[in-house]
C-alpha positions as CSV (number, residue, x, y, z in Angstrom):
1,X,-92.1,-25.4,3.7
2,X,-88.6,-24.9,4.9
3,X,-85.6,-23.8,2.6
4,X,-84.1,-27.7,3.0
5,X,-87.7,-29.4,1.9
6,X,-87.5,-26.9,-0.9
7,X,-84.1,-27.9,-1.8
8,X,-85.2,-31.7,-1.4
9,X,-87.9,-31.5,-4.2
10,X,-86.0,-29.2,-6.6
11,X,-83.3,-32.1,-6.6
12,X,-86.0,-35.5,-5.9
13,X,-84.9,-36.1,-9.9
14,X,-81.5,-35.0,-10.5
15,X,-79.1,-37.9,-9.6
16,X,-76.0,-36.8,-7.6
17,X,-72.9,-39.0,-9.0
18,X,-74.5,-37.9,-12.5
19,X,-74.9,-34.1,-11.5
20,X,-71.5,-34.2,-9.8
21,X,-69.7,-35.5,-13.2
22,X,-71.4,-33.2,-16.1
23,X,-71.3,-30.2,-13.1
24,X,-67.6,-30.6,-13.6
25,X,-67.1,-30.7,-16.7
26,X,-69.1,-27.2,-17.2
27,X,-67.1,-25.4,-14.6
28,X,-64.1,-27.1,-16.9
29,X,-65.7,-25.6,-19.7
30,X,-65.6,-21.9,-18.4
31,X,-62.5,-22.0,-16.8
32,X,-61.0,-22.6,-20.0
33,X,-63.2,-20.6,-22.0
34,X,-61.6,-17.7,-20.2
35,X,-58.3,-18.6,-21.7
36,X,-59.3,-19.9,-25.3
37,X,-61.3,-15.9,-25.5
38,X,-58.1,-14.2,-24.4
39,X,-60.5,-13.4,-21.2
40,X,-63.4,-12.4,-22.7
41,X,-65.8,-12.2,-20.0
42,X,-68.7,-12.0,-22.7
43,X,-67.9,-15.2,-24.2
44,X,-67.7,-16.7,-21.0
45,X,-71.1,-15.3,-19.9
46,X,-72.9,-16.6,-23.5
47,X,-71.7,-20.1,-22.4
48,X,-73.2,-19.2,-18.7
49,X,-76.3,-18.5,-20.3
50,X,-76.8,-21.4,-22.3
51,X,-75.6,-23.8,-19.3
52,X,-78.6,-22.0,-17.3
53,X,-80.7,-22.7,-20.4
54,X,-79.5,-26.2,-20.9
55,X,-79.7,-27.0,-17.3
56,X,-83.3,-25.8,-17.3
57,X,-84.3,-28.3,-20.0
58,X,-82.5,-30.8,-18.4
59,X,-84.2,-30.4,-14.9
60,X,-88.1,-30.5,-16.7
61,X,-87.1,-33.7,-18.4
62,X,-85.7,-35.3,-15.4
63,X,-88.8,-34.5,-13.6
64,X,-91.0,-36.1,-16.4
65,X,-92.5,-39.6,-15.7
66,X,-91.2,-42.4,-18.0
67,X,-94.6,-42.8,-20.0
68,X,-94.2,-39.0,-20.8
69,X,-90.9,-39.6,-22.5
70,X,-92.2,-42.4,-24.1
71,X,-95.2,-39.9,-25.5
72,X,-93.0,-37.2,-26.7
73,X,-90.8,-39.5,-29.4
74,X,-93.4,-39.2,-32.1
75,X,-94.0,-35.4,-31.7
76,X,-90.4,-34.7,-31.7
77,X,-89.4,-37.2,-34.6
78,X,-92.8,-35.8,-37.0
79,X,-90.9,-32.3,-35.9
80,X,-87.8,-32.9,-36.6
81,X,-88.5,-34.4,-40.3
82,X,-90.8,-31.1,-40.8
83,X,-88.0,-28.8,-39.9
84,X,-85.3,-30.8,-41.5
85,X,-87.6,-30.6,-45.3
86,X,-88.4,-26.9,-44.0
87,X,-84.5,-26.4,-44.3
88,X,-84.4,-28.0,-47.9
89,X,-86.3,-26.0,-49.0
90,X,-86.4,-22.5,-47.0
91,X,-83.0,-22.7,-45.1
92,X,-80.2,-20.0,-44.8
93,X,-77.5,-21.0,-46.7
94,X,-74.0,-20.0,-45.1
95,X,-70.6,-21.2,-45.8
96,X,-71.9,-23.5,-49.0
97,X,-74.4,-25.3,-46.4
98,X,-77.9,-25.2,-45.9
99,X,-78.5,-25.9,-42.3
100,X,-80.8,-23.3,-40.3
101,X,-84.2,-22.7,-40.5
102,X,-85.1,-18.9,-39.7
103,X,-88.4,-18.9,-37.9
104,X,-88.7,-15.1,-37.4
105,X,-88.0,-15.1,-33.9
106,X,-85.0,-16.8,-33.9
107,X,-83.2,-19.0,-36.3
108,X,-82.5,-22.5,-35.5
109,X,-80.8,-25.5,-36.9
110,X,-82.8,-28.5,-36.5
111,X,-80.3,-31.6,-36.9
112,X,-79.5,-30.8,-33.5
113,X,-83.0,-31.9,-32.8
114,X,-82.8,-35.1,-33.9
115,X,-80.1,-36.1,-32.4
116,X,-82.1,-36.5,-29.3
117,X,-85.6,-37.4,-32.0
118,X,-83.9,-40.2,-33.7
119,X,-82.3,-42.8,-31.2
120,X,-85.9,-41.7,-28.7
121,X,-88.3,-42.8,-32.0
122,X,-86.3,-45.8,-32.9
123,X,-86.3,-46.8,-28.8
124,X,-89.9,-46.2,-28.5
125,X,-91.0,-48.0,-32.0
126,X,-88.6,-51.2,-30.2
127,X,-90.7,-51.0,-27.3
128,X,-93.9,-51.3,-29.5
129,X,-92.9,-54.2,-31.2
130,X,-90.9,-55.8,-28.5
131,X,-92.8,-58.9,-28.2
132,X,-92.7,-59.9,-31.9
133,X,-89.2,-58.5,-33.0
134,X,-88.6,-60.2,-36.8
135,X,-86.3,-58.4,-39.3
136,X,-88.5,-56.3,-41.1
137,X,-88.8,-54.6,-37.1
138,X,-84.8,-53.8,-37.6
139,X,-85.5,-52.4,-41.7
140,X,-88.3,-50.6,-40.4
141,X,-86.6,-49.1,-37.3
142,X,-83.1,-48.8,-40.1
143,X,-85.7,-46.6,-42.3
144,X,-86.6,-44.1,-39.0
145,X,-82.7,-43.4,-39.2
146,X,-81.7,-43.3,-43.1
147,X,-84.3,-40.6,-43.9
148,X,-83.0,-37.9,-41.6
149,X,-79.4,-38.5,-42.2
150,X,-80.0,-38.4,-45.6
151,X,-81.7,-34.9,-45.6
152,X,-79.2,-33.9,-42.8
153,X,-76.5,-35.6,-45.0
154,X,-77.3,-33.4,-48.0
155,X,-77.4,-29.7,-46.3
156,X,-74.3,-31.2,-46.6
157,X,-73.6,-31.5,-42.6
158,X,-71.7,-34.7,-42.9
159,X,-70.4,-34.6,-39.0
160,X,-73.9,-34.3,-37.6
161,X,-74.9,-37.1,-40.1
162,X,-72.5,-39.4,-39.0
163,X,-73.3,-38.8,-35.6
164,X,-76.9,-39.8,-35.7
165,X,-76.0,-42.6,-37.4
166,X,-73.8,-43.7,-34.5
167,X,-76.9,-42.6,-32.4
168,X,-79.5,-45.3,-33.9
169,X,-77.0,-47.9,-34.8
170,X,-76.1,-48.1,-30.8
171,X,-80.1,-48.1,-30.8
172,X,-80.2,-51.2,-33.4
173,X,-77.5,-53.2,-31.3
174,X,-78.9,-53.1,-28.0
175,X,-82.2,-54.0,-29.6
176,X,-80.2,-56.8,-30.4
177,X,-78.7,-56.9,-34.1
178,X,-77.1,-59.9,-34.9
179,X,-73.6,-59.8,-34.9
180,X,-73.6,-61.2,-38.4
181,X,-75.9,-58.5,-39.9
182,X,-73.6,-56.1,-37.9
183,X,-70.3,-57.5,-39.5
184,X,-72.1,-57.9,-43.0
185,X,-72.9,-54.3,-42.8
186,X,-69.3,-53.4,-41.7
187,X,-68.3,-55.3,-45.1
188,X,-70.8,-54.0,-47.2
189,X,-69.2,-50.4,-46.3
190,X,-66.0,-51.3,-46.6
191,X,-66.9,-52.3,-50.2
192,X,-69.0,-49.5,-51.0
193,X,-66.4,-46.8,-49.7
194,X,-65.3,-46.4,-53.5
195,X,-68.6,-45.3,-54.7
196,X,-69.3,-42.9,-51.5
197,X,-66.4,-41.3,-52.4
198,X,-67.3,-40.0,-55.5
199,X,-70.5,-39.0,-53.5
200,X,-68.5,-36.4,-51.4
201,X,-67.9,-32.7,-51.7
202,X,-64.5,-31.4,-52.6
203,X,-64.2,-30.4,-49.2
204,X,-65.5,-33.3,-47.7
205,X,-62.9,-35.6,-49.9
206,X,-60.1,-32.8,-48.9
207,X,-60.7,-33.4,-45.1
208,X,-59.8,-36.6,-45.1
209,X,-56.6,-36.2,-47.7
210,X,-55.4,-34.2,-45.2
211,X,-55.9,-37.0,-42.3
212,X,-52.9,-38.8,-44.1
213,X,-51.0,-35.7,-44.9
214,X,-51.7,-32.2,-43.8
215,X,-48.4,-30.9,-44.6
216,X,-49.6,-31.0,-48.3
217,X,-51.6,-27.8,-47.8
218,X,-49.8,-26.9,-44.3
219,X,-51.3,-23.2,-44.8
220,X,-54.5,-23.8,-46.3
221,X,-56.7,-27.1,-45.6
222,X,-54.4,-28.7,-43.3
223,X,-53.8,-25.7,-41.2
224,X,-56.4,-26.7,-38.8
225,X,-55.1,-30.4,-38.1
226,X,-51.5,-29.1,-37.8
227,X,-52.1,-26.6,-35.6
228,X,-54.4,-28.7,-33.3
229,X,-51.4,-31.2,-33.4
230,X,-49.0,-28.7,-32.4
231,X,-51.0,-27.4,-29.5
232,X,-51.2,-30.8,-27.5
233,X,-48.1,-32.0,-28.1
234,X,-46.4,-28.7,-26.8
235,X,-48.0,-29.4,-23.9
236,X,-45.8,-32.3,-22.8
237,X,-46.3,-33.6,-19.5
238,X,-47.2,-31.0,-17.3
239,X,-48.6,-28.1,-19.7
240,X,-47.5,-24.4,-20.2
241,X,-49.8,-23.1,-17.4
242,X,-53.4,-21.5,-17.6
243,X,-53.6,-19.0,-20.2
244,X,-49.6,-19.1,-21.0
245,X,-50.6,-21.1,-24.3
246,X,-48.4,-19.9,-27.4
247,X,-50.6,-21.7,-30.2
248,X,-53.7,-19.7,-28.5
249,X,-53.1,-16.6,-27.6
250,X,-50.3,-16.0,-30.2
251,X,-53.4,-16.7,-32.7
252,X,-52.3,-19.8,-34.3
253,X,-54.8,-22.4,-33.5
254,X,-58.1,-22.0,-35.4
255,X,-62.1,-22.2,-33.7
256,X,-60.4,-22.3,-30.0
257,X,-63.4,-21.9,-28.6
258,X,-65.5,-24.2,-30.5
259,X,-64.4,-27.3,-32.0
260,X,-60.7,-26.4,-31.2
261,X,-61.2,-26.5,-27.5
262,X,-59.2,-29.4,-26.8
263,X,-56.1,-28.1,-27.9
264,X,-56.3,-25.4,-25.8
265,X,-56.7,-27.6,-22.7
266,X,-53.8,-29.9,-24.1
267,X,-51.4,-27.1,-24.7
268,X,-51.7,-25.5,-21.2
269,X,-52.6,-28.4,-18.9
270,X,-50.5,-31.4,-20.6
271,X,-51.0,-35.3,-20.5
272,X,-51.9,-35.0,-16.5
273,X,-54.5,-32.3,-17.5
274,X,-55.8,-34.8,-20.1
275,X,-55.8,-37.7,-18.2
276,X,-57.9,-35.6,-15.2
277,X,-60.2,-34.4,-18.2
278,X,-61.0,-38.1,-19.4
279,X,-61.4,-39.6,-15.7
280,X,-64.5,-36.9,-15.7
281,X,-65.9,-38.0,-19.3
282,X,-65.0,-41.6,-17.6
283,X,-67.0,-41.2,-14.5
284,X,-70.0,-40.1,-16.2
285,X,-69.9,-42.3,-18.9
286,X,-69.6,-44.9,-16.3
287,X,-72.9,-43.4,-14.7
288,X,-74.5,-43.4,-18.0
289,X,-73.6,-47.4,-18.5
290,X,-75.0,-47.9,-14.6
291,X,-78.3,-46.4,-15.4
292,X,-78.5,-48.6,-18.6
293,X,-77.9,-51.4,-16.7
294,X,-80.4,-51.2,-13.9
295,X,-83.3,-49.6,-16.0
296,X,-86.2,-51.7,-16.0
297,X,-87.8,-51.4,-19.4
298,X,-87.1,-52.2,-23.1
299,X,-87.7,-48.2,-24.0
300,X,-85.0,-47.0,-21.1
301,X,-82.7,-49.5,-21.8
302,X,-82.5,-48.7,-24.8
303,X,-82.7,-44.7,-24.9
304,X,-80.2,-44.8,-22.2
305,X,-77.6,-46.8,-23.3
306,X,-77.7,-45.0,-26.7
307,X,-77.5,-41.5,-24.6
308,X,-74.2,-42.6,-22.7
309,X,-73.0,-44.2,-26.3
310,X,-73.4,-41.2,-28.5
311,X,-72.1,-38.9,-25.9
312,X,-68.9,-41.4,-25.2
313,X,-68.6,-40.9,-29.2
314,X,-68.9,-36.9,-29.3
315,X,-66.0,-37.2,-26.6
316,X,-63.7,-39.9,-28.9
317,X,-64.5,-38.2,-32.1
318,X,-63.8,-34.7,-31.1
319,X,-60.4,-35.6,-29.7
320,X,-59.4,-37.7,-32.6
321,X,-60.1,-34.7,-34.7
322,X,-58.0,-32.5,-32.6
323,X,-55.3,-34.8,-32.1
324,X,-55.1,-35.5,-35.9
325,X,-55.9,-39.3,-35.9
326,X,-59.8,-38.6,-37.3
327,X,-60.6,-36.0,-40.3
328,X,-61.7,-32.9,-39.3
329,X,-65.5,-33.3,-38.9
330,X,-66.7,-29.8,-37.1
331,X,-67.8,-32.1,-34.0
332,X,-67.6,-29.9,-30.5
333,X,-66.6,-31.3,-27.4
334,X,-69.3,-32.3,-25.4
335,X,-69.9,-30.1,-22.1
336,X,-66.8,-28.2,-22.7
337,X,-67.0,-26.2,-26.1
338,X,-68.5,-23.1,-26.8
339,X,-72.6,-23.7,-27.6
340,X,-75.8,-23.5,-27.0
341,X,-77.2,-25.7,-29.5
342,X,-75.4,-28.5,-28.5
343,X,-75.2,-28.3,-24.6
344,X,-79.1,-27.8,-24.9
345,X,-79.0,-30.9,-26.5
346,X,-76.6,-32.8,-24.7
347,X,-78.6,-31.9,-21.4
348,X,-81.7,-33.0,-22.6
349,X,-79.9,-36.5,-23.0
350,X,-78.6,-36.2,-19.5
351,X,-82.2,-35.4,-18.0
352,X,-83.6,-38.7,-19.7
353,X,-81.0,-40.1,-17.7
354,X,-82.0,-39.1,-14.8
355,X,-85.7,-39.0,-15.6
356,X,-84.7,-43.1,-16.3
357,X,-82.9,-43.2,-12.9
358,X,-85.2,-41.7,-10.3
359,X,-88.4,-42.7,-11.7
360,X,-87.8,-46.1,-11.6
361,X,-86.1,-45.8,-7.8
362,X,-89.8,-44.4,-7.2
363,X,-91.6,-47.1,-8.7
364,X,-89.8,-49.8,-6.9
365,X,-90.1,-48.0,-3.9
């Protein structure tokens, strides 16, 4: 076998324009990494790592047949729930929240699991029922998602919660929600925000105070929103220049290589920087929403479309956060922030994708 036949069946299921977007946004990630660690060249090779990780798990799911994908959503959903009671009642508690699970050989934190679990059981129990789809399908499928965000809700991890939510209610609506159930829900929340208010924690409630006015606690709880303000709009236009950013490396801005991120790119690359950095989320979202749209079955319609949904929302919400217009939720942004948790899972997603995309090419062909 030659080196180019070689080369033609590792990539037979990774699809190009989809490769070509999330590629770019990693080498994003590490270039500015770099900066954001004051050029640590450990931190930079940690995120190295978990890309090659990530990437890994993204190439044996894109290589999966569709009827294998469909298989796995019950064994990872039954897991998920079994690692999400496991950290009720066994988890390491850290910062006030009980979120990882140590298993001995490493310690893990399974909410990020069912980010990918939840919207793939709700997909495949929609498939299973398409024929017959009444109401009590939509309760049902509304069940699969309450229970984990409630346990998730409760650690408390109320960004990860919220996030799932947004994961299997982009599930429900391309199973095709009414629009009047969807708006009746909307109202019913509006009404009920009183009463979930009173079922936050004091840092919870203090987050969002300091949406509408950080300056109140300008050196304690609204350091972080101020800051991130700060750091994009001194970037004006054009940016300070790679690594020349005074709110980073002057030690100002908070978690710059985590959820921060963002604010490091604004502050040295500016609105053109920003506006090169969401034609890249763009182009892959718009891959994401041309895979849903030519996928040939109820279960990859579904899966995908919520994949390119959830990760559109990581994007919005993450920048919101940073840029002071959403609370402060502890959401990363996707593809660029420091992780391995997350860029595992965000990868995953991106091999259904492609696992949807090829597959099918195959089938018709």
């Amino acid at each position: 076998m030659t080196k180019r036949q070689m080369w033609l069946r590792f990539t037979a299921h990774l699809d190009g324009q989809l490769s070509l977007g999330v590629g770019l946004l990693l080498l994003t990630s590490l270039l500015i990494l770099f900066s954001a660690s004051d050029g640590n060249w450990a931190r930079v090779g940690g995120q190295t790592l978990n890309i090659l990780v990530a990437f890994t798990g993204l190439w044996v799911v894109a290589n999966l047949p569709l009827h294998y994908l469909m298989r796995t959503a019950l064994p990872i959903y039954a897991l998920g729930m079994v690692l999400l009671v496991g950290v009720a009642l066994f988890g390491d508690i850290s910062h006030g929240a009980r979120r990882w699970l140590n298993l001995g050989v490493a310690t893990i934190q399974p909410s990020e699991l069912m980010k990918i679990g939840v919207p793939l059981m709700m997909a495949w129990y929609f498939e299973k029922h398409e024929a017959t789809l009444t109401w009590k399908n939509y309760l049902m499928a509304t069940c699969l998602l309450i229970v984990p965000v409630g346990l998730i809700a409760r650690q408390p991890d109320l960004g990860t919660a919220l996030l799932i939510t947004a994961s299997g209610f982009y599930v429900l609506f391309l199973a095709g929600l009414s629009w009047r159930i969807i708006g009746g829900l909307f109202v019913a929340a509006l009404a009920s925000a009183p009463l979930l208010w009173t079922t936050l924690h004091d840092y919870q409630k203090h987050r969002i105070e300091m949406l509408f006015d950080p300056s109140q606690d300008a050196l304690g709880k609204g350091y972080h929103t101020i800051q991130g303000m700060i750091a994009v709009g001194s970037g004006g236009i054009v940016g300070k220049g790679y690594m020349d950013g005074t709110q980073t490396h002057l030690d100002f801005l908070p978690e710059r290589t985590t959820d921060f991120i963002f604010a490091v790119y604004s502050e040295e690359f500016g609105l053109i920087g920003n506006v090169i950095l969401l034609a890249m989320y763009g182009f892959v979202i718009y891959r994401g929403f041309t895979i849903t749209a030519g996928a040939s079955t109820y279960f990859t319609r579904l899966m995908a479309g919520s994949i390119t949904l959830t990760f559109a929302t990581y994007a919005f919400v993450n920048m919101g956060m940073v840029s002071g217009i959403l609370p402060v939720v502890g959401v990363p942004l996707p593809l660029i922030s420091y992780g391995g948790t997350s860029m595992v899972t965000l990868l995953l997603g991106f091999g259904m994708l492609m696992s949807i995309e090829t597959h099918q090419k195959l089938n018709k062909s």
